[in-house]
C-alpha positions in Angstrom: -40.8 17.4 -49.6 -42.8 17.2 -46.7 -42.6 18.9 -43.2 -41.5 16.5 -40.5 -44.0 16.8 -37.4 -43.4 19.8 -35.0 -43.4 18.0 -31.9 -40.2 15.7 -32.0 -37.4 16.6 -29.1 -34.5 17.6 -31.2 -30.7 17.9 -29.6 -28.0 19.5 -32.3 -24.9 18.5 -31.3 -21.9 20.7 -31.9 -18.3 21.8 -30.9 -16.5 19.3 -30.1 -12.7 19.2 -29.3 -11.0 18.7 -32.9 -9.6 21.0 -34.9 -12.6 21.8 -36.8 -14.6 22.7 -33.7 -15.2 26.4 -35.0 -16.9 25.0 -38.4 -19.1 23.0 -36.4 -19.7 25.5 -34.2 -21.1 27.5 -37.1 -22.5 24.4 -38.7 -24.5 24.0 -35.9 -26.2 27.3 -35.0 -27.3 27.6 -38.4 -29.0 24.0 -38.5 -30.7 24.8 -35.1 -31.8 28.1 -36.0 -33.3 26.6 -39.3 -34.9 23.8 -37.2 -36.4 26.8 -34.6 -37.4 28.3 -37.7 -39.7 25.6 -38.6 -41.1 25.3 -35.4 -39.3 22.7 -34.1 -38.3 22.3 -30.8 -34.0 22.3 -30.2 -31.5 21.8 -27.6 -27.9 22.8 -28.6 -25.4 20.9 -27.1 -21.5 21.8 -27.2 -19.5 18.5 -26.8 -16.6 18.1 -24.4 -14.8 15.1 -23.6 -16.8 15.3 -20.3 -18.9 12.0 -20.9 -21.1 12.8 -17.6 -22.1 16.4 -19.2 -23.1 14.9 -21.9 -24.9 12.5 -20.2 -26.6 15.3 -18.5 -27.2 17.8 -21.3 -28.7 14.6 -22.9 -31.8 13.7 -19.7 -34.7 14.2 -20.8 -33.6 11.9 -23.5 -34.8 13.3 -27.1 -36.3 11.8 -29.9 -33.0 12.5 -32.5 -30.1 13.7 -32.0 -28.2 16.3 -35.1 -25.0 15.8 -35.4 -23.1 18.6 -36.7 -19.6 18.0 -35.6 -17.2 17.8 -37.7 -13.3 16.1 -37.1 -12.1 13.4 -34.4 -14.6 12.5 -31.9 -17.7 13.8 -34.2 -16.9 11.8 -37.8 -15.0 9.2 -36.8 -17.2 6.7 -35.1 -16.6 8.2 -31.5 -20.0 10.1 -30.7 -21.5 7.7 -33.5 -20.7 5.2 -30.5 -21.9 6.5 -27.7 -25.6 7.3 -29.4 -25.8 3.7 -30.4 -25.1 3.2 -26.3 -28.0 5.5 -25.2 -29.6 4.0 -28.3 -30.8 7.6 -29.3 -31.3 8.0 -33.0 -29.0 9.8 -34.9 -28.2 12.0 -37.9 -25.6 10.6 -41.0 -23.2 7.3 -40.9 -23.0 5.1 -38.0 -19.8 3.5 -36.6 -17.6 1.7 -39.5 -18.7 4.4 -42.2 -17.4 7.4 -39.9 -14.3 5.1 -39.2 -13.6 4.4 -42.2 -14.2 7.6 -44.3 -12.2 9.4 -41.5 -9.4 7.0 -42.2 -7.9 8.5 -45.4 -5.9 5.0 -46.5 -8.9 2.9 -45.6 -11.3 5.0 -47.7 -9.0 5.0 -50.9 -8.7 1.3 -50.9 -12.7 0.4 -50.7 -12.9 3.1 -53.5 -10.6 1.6 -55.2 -12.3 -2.0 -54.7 -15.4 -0.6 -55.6 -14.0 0.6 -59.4 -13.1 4.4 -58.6 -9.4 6.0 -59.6 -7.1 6.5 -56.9 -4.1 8.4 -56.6 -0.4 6.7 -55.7 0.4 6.8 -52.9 2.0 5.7 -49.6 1.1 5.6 -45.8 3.9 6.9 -43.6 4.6 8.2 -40.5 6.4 11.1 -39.5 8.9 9.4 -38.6 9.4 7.7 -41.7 8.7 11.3 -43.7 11.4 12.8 -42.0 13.9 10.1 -42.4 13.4 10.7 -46.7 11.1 7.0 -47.1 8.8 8.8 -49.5 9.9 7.1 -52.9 6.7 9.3 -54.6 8.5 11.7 -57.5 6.9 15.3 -56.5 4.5 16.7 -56.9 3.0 15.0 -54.1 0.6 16.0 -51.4 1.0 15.3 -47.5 -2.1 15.1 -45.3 -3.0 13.5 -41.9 -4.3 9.9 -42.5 -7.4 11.1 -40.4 -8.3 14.5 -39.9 -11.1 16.0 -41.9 -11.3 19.7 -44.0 -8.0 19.7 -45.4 -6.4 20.3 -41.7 -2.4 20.3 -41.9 -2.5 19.2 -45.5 0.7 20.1 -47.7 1.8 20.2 -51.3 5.3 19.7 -52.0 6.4 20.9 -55.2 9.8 19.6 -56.8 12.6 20.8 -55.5 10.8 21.4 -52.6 11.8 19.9 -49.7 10.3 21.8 -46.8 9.0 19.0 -44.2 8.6 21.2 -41.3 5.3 21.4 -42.6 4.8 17.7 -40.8 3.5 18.3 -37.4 2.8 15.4 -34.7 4.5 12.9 -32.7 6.7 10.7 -34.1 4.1 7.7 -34.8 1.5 10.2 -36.2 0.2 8.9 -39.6 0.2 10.7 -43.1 -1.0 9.9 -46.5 1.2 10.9 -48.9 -0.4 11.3 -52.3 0.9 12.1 -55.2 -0.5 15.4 -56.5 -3.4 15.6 -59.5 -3.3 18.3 -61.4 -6.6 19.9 -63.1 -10.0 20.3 -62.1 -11.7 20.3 -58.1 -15.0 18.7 -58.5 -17.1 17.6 -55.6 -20.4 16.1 -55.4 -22.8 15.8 -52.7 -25.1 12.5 -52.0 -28.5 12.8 -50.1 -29.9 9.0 -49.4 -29.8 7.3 -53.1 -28.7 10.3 -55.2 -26.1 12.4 -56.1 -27.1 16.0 -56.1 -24.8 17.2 -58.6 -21.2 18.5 -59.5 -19.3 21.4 -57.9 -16.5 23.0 -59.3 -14.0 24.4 -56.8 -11.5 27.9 -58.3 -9.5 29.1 -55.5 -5.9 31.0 -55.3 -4.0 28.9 -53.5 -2.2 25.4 -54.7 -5.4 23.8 -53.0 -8.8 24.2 -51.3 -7.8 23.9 -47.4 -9.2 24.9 -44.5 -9.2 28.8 -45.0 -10.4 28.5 -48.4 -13.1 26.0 -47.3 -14.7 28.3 -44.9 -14.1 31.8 -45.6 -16.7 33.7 -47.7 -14.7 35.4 -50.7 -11.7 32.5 -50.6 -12.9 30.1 -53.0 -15.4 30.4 -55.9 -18.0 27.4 -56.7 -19.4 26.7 -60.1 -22.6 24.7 -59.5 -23.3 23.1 -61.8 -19.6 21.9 -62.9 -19.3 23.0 -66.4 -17.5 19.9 -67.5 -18.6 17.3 -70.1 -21.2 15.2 -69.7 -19.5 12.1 -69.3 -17.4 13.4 -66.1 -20.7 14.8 -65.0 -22.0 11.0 -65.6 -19.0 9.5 -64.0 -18.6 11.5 -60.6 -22.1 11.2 -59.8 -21.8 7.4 -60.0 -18.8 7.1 -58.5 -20.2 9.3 -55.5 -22.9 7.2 -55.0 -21.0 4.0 -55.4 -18.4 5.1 -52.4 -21.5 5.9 -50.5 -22.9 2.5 -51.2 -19.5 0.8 -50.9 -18.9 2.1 -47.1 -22.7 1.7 -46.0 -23.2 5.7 -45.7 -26.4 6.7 -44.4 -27.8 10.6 -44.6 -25.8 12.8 -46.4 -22.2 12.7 -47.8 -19.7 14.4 -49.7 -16.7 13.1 -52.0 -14.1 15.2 -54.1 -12.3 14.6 -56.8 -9.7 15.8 -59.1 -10.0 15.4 -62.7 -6.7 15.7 -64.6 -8.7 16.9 -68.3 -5.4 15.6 -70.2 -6.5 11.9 -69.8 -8.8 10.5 -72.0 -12.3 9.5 -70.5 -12.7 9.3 -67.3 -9.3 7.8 -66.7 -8.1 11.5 -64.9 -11.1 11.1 -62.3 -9.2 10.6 -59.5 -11.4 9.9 -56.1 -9.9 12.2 -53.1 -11.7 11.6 -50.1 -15.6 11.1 -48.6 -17.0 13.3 -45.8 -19.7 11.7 -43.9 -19.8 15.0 -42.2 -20.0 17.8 -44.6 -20.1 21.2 -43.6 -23.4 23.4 -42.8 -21.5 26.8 -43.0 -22.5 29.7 -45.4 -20.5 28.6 -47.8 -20.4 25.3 -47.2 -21.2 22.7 -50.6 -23.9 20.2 -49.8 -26.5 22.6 -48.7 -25.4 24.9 -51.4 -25.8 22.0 -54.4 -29.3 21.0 -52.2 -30.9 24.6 -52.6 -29.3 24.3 -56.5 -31.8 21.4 -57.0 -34.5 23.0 -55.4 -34.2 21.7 -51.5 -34.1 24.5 -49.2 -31.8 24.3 -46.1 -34.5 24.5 -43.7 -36.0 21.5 -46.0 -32.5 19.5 -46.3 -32.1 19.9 -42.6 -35.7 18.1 -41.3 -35.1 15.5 -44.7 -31.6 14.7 -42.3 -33.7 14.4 -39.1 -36.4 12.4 -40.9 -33.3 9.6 -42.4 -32.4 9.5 -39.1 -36.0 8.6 -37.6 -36.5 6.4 -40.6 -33.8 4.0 -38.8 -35.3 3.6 -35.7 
């Protein structure tokens, strides 16, 4: 890959005001330090909900803007909004893919359109949780219909009836899901190819939040060891979600695969991120470096899709 010119104003945008803002905290120091460490020139921005500060932490106007926030107001078409408003040039998905792949229920039923597994399930509010609507035998899995890195997600296990676990207002939204058993895979798309497949070991009944960000927590096998037709399969069915929603950039989707089924029947599609993680540990720039694409490299091949567009 080739370097990108040196002399491009670059803002990294980061923070934000979601529950993930301490990932994209982290996720965005490290992209601006690789950037400065390429000679590039950077101006890190925390995001508020103060539009005028942005406004101002955004005159001079640069050439691209990084965005490495990650939950509501960074991946779900908000920021993605107001960049298309300054028109200012900017990193991964626009509007309707954010939208969309932050919207858990939406996302499942274009995968499914577009030939991928899906998982039962039903869309439900609190409300409705708590009054005993979910007609899903457990195993079954609770998460918010949009929030991103496995924030407030739940497994309920039969006999199990513990709903305190379902936080929010009454007219808060949850997927319920029913639970897959087997195998965590995840595979990362960069433009028009999958990178390859993760496997995901960790100790607890699923990868959430802690074990998605702290070093030690979770174990990846890269690549998967897993036949070649799953390989096949969630690579294609990556890409075809990608395709499906109009990503642009990077992405990342996970899967369970249930290795009882036969074929690729037990390849159940989970979720897309159009706003994967740049931490340590985080997958995507862990399977790009597997493939021989440096962060540093991964990170100005973002900033160049981005310019690309213009």
């Amino acid at each position: 890959m080739k370097s990108m010119p040196q002399n491009k104003d670059i803002v990294v945008l980061l923070g934000g005001w979601s529950a993930e803002r301490e990932v994209s905290l982290v996720s965005g120091k490290a992209i601006a330090d690789a950037l400065e460490a390429r000679g590039h020139k950077v101006r890190r921005v925390d995001v508020t909900r103060d539009l005028g500060k942005l406004l101002a932490d955004l005159t001079p106007k640069p050439d691209v803007a990084f965005n490495a926030l990650h939950g509501q107001g960074g991946e779900d078409g908000v920021i993605q909004g107001v960049l298309e408003m300054l028109d200012l040039p900017y990193t991964h998905s626009g509007i309707a893919a954010s939208a969309i792949a932050m919207k858990k229920p939406d996302s499942k039923r274009i995968a499914a359109a577009a030939g991928l597994n899906v998982a039962a399930a039903q869309v439900l509010t609190k409300a409705e949780i708590m009054a005993g609507e979910i007609t899903l035998e457990a195993p079954y899995v609770i998460k918010p219909a949009a929030e991103g890195s496995s924030v407030g997600v739940s497994i309920i296990k039969p006999g199990q009836n513990d709903l305190k676990l379902v936080h929010g207002d009454d007219d808060t939204m949850y997927l319920v899901e029913k639970f897959i058993p087997g195998h965590e895979l995840t595979v990362g798309v960069m433009g028009d190819r999958a990178l390859t497949v993760t496997e995901i070991f960790h100790e607890e009944g699923f990868f959430d939040y802690l074990a998605k960000y702290t070093a030690g927590k979770a174990t990846h096998v890269i690549p998967a060891q897993i036949p070649k037709e799953i390989e096949t399969a969630a690579m294609e069915h990556a890409l075809a979600i990608h395709r499906a929603l109009d990503c642009r950039g990077i992405s990342r989707t996970d899967f369970r695969w249930d290795d009882t089924k036969p074929g690729t029947e037990g390849l159940i599609f989970l979720e897309i991120n159009t706003q994967p993680g740049f931490t340590p540990v985080s997958l995507v720039p862990e399977q790009a470096d597997h493939i021989g694409i440096p962060f540093g490299e991964l990170c100005e091949w973002i900033l160049e899709d981005a310019l690309c567009r213009v």
